[in-house]
N, CA, C, O and CB atoms as a CASP TS submission, in Angstrom:
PFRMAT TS
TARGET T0000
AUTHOR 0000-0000-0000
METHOD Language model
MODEL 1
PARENT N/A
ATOM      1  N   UNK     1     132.543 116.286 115.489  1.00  0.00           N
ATOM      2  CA  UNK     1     133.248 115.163 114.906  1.00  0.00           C
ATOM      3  C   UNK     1     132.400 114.623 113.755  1.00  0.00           C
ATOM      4  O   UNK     1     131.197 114.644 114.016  1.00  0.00           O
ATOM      5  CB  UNK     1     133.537 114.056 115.972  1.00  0.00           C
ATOM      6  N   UNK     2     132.666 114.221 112.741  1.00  0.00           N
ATOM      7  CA  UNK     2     132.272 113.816 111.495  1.00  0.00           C
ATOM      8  C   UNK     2     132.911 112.306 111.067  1.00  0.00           C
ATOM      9  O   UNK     2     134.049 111.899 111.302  1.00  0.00           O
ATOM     10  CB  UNK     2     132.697 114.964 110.522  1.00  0.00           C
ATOM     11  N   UNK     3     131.526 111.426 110.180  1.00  0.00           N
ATOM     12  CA  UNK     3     132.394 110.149 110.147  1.00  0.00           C
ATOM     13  C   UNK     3     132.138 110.338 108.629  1.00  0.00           C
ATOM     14  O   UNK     3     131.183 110.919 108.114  1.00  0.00           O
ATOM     15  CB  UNK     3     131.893 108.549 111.044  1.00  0.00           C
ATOM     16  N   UNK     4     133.330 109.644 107.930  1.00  0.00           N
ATOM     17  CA  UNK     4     133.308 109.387 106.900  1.00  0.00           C
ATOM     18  C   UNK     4     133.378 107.877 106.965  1.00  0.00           C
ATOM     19  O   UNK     4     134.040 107.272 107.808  1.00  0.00           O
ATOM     20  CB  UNK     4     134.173 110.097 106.250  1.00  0.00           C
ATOM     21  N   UNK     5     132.533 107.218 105.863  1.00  0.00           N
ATOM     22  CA  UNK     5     132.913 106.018 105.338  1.00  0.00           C
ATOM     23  C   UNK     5     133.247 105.664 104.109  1.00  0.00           C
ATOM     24  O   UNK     5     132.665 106.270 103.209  1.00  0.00           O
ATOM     25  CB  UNK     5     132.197 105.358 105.549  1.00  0.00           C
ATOM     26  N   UNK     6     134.226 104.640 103.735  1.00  0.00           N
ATOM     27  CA  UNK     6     134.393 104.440 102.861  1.00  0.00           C
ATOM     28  C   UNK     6     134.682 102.681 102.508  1.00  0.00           C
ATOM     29  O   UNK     6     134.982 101.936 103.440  1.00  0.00           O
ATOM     30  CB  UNK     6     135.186 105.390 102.694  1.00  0.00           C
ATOM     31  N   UNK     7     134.534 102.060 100.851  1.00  0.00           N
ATOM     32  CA  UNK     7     134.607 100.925 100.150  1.00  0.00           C
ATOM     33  C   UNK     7     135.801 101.103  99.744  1.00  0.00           C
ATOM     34  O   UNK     7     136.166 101.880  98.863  1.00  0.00           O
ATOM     35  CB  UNK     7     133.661 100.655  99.174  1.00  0.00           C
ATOM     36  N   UNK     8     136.614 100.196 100.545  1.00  0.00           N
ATOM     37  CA  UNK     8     138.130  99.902 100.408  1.00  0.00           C
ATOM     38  C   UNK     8     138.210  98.421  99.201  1.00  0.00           C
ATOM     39  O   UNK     8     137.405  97.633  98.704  1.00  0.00           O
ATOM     40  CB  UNK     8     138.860  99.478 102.277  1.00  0.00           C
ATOM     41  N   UNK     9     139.772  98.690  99.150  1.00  0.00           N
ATOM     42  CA  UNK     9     140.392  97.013  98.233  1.00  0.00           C
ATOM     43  C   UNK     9     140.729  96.562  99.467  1.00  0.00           C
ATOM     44  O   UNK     9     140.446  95.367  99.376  1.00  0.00           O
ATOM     45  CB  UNK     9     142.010  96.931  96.878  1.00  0.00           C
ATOM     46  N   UNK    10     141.227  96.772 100.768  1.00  0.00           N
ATOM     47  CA  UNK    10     142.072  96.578 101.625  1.00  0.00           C
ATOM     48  C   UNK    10     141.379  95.110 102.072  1.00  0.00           C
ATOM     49  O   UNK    10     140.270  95.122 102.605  1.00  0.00           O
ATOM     50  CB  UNK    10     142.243  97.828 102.671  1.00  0.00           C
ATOM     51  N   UNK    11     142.036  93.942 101.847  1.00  0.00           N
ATOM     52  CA  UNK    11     141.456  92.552 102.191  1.00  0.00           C
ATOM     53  C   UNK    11     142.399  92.155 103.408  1.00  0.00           C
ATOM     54  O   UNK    11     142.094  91.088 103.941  1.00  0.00           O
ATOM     55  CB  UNK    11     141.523  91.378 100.831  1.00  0.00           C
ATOM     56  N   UNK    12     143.357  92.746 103.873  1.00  0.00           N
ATOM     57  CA  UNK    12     144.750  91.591 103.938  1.00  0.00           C
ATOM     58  C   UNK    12     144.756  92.375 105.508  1.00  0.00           C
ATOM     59  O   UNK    12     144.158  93.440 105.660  1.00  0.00           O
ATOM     60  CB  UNK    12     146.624  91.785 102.487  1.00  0.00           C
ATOM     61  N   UNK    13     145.515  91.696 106.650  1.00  0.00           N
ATOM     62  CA  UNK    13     146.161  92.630 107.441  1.00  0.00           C
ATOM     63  C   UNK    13     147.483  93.667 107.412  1.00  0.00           C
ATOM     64  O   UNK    13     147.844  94.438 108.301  1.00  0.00           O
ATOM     65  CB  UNK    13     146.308  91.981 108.234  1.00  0.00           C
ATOM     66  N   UNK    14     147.987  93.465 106.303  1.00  0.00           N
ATOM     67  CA  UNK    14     149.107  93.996 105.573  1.00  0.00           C
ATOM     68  C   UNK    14     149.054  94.901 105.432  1.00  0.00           C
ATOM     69  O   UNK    14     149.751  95.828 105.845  1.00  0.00           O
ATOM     70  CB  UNK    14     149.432  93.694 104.628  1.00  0.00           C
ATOM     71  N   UNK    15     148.015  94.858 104.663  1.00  0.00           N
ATOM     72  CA  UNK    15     147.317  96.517 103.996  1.00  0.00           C
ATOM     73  C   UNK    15     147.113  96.993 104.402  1.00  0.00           C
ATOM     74  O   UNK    15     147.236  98.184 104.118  1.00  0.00           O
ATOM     75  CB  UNK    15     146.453  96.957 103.395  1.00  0.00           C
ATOM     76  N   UNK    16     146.304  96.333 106.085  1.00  0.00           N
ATOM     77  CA  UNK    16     145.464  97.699 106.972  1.00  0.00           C
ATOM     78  C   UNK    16     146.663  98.286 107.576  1.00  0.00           C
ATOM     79  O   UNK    16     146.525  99.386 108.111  1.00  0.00           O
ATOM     80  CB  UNK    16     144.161  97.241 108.392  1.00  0.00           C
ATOM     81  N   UNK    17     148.017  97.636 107.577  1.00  0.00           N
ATOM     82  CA  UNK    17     149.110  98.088 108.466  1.00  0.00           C
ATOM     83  C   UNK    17     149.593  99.062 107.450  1.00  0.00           C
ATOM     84  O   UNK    17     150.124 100.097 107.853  1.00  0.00           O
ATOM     85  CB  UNK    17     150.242  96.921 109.027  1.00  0.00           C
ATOM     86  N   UNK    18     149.481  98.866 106.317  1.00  0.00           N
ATOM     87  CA  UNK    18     149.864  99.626 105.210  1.00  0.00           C
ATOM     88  C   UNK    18     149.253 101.305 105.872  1.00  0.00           C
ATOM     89  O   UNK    18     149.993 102.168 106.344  1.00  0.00           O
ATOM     90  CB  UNK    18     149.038  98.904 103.579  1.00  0.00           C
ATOM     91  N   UNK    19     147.685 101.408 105.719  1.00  0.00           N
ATOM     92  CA  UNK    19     146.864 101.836 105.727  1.00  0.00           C
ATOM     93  C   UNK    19     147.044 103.057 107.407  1.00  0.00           C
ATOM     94  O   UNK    19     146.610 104.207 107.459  1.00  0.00           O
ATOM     95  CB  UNK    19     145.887 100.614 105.451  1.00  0.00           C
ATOM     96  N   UNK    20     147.586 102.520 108.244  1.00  0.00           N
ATOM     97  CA  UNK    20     147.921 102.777 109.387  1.00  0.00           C
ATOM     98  C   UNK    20     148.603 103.733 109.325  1.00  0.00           C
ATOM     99  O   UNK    20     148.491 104.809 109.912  1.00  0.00           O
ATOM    100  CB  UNK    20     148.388 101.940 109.985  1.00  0.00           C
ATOM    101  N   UNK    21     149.912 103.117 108.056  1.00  0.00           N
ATOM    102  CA  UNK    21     151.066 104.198 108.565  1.00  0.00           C
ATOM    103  C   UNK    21     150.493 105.656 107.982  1.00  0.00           C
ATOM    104  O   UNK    21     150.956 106.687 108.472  1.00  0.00           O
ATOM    105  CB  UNK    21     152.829 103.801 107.827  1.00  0.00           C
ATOM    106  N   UNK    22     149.498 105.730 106.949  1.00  0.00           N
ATOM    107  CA  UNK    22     149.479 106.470 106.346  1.00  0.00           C
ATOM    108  C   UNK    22     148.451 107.521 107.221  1.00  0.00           C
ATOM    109  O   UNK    22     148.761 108.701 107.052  1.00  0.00           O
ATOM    110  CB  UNK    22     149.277 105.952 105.098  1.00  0.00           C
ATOM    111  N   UNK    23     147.612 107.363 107.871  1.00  0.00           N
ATOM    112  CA  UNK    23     146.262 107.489 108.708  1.00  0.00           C
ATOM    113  C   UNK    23     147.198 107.885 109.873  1.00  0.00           C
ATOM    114  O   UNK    23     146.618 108.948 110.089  1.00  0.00           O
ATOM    115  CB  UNK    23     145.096 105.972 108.933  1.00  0.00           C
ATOM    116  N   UNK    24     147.769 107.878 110.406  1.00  0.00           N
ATOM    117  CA  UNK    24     148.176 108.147 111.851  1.00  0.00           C
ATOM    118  C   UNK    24     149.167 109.407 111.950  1.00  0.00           C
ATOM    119  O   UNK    24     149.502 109.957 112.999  1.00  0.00           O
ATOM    120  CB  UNK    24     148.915 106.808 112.476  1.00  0.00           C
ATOM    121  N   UNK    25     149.593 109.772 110.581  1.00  0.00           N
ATOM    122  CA  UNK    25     149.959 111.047 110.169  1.00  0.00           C
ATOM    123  C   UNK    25     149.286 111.855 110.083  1.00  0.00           C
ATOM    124  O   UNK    25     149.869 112.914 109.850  1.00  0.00           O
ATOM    125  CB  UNK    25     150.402 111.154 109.309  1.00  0.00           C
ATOM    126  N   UNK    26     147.903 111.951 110.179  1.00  0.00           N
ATOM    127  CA  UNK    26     146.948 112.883 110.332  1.00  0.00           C
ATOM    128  C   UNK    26     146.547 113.159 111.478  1.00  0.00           C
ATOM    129  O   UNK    26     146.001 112.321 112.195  1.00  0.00           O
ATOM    130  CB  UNK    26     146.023 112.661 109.736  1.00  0.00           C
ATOM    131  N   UNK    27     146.810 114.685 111.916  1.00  0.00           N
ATOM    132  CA  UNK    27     146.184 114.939 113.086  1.00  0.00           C
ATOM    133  C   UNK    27     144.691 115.656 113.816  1.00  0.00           C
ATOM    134  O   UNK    27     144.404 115.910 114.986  1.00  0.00           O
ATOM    135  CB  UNK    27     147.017 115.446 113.398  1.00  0.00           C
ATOM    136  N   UNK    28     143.706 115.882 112.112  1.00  0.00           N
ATOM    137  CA  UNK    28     142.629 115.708 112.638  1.00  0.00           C
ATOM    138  C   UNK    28     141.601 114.512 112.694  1.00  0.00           C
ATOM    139  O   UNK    28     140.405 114.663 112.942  1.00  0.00           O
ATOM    140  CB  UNK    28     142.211 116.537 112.261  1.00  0.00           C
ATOM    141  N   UNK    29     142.297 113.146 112.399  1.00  0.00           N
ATOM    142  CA  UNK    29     141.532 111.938 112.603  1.00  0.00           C
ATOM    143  C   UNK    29     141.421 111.473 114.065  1.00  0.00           C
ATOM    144  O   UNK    29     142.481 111.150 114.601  1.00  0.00           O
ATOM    145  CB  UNK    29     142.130 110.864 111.799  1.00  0.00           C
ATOM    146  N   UNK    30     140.523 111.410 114.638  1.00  0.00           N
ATOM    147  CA  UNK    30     140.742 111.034 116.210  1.00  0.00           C
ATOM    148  C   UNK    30     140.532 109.696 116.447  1.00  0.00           C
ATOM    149  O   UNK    30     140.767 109.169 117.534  1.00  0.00           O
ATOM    150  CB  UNK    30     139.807 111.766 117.191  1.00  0.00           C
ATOM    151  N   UNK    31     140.023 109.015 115.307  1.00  0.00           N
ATOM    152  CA  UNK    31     139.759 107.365 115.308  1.00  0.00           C
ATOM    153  C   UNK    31     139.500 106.933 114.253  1.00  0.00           C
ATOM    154  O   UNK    31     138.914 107.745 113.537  1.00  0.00           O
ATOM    155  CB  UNK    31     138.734 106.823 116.062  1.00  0.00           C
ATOM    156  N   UNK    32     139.817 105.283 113.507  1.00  0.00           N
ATOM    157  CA  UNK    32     139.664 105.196 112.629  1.00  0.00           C
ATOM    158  C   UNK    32     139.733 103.552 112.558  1.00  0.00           C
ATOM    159  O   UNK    32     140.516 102.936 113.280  1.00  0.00           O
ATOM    160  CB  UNK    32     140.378 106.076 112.019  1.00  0.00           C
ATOM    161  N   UNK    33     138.906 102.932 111.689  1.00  0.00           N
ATOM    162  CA  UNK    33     138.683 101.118 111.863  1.00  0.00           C
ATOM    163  C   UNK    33     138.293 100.679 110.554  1.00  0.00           C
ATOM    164  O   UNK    33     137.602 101.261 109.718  1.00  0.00           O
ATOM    165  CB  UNK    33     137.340 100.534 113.026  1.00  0.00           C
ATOM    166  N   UNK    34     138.794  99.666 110.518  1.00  0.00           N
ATOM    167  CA  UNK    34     138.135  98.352 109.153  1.00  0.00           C
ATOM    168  C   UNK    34     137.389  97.684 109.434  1.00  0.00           C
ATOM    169  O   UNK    34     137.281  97.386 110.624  1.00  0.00           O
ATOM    170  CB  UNK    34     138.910  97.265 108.541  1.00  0.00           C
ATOM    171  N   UNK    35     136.376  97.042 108.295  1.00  0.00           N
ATOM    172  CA  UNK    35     135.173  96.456 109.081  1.00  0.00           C
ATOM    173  C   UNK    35     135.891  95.411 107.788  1.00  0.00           C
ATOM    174  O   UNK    35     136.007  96.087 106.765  1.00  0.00           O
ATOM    175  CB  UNK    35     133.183  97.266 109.249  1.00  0.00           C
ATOM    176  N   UNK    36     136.312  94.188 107.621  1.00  0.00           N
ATOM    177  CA  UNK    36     136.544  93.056 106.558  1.00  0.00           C
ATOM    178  C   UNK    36     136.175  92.320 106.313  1.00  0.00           C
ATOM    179  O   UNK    36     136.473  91.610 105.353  1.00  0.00           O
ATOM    180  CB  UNK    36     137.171  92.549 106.429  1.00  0.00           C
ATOM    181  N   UNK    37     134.933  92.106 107.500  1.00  0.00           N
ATOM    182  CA  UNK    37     134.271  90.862 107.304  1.00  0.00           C
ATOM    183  C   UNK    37     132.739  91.793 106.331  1.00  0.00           C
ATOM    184  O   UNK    37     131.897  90.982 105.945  1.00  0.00           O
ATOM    185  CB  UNK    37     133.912  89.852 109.188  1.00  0.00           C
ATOM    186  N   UNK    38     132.510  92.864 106.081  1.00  0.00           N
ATOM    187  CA  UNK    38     132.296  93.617 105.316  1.00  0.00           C
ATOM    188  C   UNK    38     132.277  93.232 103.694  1.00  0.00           C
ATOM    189  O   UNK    38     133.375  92.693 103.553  1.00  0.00           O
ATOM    190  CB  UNK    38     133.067  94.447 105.702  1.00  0.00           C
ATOM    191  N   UNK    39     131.659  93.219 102.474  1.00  0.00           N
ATOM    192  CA  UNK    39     131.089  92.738 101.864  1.00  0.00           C
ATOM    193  C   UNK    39     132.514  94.411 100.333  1.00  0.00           C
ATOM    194  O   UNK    39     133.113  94.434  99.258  1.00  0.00           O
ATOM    195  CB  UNK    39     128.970  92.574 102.502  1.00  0.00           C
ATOM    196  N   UNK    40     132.254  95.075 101.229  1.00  0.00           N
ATOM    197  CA  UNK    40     133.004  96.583 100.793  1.00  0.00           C
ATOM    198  C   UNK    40     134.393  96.724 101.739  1.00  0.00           C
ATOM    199  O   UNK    40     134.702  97.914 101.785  1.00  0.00           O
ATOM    200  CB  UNK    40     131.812  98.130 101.193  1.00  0.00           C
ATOM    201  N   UNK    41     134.897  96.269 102.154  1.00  0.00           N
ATOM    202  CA  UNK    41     135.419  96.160 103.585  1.00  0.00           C
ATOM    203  C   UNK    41     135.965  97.987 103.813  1.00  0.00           C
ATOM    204  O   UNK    41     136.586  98.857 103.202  1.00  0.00           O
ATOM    205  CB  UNK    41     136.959  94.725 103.683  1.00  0.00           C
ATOM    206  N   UNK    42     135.308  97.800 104.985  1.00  0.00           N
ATOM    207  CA  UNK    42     134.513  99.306 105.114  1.00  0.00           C
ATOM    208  C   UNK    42     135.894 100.116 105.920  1.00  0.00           C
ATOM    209  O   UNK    42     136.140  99.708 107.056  1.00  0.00           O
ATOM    210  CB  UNK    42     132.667  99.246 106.339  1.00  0.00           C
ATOM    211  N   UNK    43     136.498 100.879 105.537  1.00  0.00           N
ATOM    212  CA  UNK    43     136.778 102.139 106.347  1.00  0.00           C
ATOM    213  C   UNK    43     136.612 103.181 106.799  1.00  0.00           C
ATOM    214  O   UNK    43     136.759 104.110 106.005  1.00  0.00           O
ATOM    215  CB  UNK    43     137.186 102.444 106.270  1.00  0.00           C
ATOM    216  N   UNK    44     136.215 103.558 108.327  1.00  0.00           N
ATOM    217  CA  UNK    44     135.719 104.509 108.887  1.00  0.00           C
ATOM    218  C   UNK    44     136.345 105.413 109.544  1.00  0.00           C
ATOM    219  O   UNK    44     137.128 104.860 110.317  1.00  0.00           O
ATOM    220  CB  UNK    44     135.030 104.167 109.459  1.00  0.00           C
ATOM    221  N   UNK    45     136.394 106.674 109.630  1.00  0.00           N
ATOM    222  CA  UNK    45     137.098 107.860 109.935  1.00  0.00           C
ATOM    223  C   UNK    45     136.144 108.346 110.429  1.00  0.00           C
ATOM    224  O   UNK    45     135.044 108.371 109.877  1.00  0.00           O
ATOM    225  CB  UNK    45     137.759 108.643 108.983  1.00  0.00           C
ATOM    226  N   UNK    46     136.519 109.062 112.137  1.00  0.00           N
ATOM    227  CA  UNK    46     136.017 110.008 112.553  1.00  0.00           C
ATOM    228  C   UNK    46     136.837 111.247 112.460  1.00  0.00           C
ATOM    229  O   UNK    46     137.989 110.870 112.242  1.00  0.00           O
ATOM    230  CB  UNK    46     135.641 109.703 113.653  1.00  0.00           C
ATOM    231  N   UNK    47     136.812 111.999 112.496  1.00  0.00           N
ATOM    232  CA  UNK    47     138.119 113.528 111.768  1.00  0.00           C
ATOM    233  C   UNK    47     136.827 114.758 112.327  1.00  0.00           C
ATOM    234  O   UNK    47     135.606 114.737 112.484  1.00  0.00           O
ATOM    235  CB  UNK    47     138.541 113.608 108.964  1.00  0.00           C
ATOM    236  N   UNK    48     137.767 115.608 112.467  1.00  0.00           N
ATOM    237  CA  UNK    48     137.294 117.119 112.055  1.00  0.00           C
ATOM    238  C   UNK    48     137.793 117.844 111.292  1.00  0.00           C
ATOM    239  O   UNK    48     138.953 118.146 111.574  1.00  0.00           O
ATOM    240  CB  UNK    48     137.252 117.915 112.873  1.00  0.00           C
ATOM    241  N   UNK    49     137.280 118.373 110.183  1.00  0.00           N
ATOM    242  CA  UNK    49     137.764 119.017 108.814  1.00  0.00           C
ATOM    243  C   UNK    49     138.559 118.292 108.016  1.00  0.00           C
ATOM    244  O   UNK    49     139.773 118.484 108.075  1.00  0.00           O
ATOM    245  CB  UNK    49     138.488 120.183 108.971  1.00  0.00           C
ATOM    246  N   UNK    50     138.069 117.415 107.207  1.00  0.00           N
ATOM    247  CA  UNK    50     138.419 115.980 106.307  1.00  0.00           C
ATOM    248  C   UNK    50     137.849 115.970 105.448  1.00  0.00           C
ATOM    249  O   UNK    50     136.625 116.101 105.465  1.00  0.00           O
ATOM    250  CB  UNK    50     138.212 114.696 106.738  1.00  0.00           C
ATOM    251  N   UNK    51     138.384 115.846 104.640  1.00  0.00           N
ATOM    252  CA  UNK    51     138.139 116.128 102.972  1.00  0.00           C
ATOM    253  C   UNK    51     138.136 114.539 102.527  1.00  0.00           C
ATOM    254  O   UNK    51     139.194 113.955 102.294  1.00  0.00           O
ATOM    255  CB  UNK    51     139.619 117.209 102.039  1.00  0.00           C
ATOM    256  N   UNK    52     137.009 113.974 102.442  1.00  0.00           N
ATOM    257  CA  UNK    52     137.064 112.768 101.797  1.00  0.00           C
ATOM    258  C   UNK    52     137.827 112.466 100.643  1.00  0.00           C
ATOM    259  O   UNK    52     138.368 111.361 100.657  1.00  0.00           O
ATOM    260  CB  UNK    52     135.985 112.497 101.527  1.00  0.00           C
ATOM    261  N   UNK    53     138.038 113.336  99.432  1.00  0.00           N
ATOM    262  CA  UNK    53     138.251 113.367  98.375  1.00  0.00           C
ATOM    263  C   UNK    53     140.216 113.546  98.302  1.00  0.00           C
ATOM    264  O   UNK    53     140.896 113.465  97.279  1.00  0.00           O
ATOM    265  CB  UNK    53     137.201 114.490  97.827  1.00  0.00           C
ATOM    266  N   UNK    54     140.815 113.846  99.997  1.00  0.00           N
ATOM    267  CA  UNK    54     142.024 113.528 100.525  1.00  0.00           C
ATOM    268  C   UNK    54     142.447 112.338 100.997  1.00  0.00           C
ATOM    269  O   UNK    54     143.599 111.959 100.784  1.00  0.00           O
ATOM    270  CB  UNK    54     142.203 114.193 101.330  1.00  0.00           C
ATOM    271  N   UNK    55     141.436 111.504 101.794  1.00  0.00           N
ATOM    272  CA  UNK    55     141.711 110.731 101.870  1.00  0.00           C
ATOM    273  C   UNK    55     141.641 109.391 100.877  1.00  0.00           C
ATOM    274  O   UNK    55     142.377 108.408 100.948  1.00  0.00           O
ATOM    275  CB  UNK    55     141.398 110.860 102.697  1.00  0.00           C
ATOM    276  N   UNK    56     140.580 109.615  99.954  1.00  0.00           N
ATOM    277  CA  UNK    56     140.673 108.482  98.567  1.00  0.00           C
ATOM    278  C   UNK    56     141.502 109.254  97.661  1.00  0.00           C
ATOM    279  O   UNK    56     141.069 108.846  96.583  1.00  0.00           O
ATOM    280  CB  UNK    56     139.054 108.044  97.679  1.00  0.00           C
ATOM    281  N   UNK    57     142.292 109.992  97.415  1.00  0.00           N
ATOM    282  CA  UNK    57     143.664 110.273  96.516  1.00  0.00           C
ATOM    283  C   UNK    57     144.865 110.013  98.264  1.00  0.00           C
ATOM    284  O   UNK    57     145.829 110.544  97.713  1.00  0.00           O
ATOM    285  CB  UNK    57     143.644 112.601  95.465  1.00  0.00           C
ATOM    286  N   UNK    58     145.204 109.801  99.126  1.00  0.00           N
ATOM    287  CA  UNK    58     145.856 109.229  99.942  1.00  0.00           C
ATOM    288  C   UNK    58     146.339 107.391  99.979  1.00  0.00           C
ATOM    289  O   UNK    58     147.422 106.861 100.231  1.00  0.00           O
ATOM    290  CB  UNK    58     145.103 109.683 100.922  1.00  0.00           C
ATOM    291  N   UNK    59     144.724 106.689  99.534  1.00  0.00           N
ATOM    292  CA  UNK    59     144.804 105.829  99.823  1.00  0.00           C
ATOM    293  C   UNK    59     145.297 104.966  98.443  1.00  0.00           C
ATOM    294  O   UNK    59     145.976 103.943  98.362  1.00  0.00           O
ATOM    295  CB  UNK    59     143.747 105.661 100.525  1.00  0.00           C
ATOM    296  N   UNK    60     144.429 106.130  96.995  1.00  0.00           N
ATOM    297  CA  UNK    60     144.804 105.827  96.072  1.00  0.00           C
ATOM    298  C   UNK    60     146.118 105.393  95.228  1.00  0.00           C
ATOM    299  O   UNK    60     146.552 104.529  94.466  1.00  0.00           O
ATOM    300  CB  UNK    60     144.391 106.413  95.867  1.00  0.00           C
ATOM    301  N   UNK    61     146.543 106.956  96.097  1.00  0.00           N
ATOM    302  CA  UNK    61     148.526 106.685  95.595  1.00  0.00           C
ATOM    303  C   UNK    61     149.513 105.822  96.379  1.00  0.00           C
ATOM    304  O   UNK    61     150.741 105.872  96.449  1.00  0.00           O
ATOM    305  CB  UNK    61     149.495 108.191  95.727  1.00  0.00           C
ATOM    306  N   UNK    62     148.414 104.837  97.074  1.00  0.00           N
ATOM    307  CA  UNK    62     149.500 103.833  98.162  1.00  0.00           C
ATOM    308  C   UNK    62     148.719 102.356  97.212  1.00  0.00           C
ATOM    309  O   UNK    62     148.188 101.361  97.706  1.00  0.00           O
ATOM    310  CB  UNK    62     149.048 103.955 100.685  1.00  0.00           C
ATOM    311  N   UNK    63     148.827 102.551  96.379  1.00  0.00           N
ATOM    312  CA  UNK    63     147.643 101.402  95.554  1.00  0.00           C
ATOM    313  C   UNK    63     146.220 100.702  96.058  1.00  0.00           C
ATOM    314  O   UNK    63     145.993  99.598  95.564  1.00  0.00           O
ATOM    315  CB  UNK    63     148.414 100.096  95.282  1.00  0.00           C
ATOM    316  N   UNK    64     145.216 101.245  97.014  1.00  0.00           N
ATOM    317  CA  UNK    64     144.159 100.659  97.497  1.00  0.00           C
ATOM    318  C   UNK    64     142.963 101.656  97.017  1.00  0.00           C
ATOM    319  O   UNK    64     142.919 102.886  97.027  1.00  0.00           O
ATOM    320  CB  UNK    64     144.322 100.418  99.054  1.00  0.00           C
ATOM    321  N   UNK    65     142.198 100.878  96.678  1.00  0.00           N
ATOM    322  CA  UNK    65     140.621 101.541  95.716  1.00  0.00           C
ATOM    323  C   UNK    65     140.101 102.259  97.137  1.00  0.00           C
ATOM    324  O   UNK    65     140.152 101.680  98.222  1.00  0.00           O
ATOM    325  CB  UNK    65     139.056  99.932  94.861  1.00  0.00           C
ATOM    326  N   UNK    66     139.694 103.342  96.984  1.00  0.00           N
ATOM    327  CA  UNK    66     138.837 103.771  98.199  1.00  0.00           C
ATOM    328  C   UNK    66     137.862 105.009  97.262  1.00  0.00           C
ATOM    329  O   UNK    66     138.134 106.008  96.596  1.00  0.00           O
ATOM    330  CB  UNK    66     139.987 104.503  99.770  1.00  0.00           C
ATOM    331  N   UNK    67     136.268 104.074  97.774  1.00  0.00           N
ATOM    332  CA  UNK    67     135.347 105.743  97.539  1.00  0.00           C
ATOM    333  C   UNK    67     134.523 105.821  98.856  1.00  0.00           C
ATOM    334  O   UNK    67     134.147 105.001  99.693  1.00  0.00           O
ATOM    335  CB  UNK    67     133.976 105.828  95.934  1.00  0.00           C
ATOM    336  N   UNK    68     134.408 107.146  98.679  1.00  0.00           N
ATOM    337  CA  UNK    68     133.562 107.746 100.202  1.00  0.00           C
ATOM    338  C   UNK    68     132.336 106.640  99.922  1.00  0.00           C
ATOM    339  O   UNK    68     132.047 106.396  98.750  1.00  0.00           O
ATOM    340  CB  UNK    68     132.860 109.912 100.245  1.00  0.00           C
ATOM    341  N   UNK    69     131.689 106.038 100.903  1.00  0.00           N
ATOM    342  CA  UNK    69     130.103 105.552 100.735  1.00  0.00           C
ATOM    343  C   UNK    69     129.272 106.420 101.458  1.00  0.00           C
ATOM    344  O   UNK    69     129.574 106.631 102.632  1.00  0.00           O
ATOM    345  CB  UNK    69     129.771 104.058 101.285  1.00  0.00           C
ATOM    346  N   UNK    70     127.999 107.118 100.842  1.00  0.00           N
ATOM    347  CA  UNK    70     126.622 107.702 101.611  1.00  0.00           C
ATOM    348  C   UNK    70     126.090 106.670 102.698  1.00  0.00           C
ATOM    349  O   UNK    70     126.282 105.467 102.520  1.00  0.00           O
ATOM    350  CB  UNK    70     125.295 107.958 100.449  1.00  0.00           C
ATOM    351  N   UNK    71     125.613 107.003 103.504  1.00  0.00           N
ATOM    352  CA  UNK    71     125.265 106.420 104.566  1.00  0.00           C
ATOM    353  C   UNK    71     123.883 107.172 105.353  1.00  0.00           C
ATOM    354  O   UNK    71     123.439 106.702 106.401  1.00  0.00           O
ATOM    355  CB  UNK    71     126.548 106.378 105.366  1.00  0.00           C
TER
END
């Protein structure tokens, strides 16, 4: 299992519901959370075989900024 993180726009609970519908269509994510009180408000993906660079053009074309962060 592999985590990706990433620096979201996502401020709102709206968004994360936004964010949901889009994430739960994937069936190698096995878990996945917002951190908002977060400074980046952080989204984390655990997945197997996940292409970060899918999920920030995913999140991109639903209008929310997302880049992978190193960790």
């Amino acid at each position: 299992m592999e985590v990706l993180v990433f620096s979201t726009s996502v401020k709102e609970p709206r968004q994360v519901s936004r964010v949901k519908t889009l994430l739960t269509k994937i069936p190698t994510i096995a878990q996945w959370n917002f951190d908002l009180e977060d400074c980046d408000n952080i989204l984390r993906i655990e997945a197997n075989g996940l292409s970060p660079r899918f999920i920030e053009s995913l999140l991109q074309k639903a209008g929310i900024t997302c880049r992978e962060l190193e960790y």
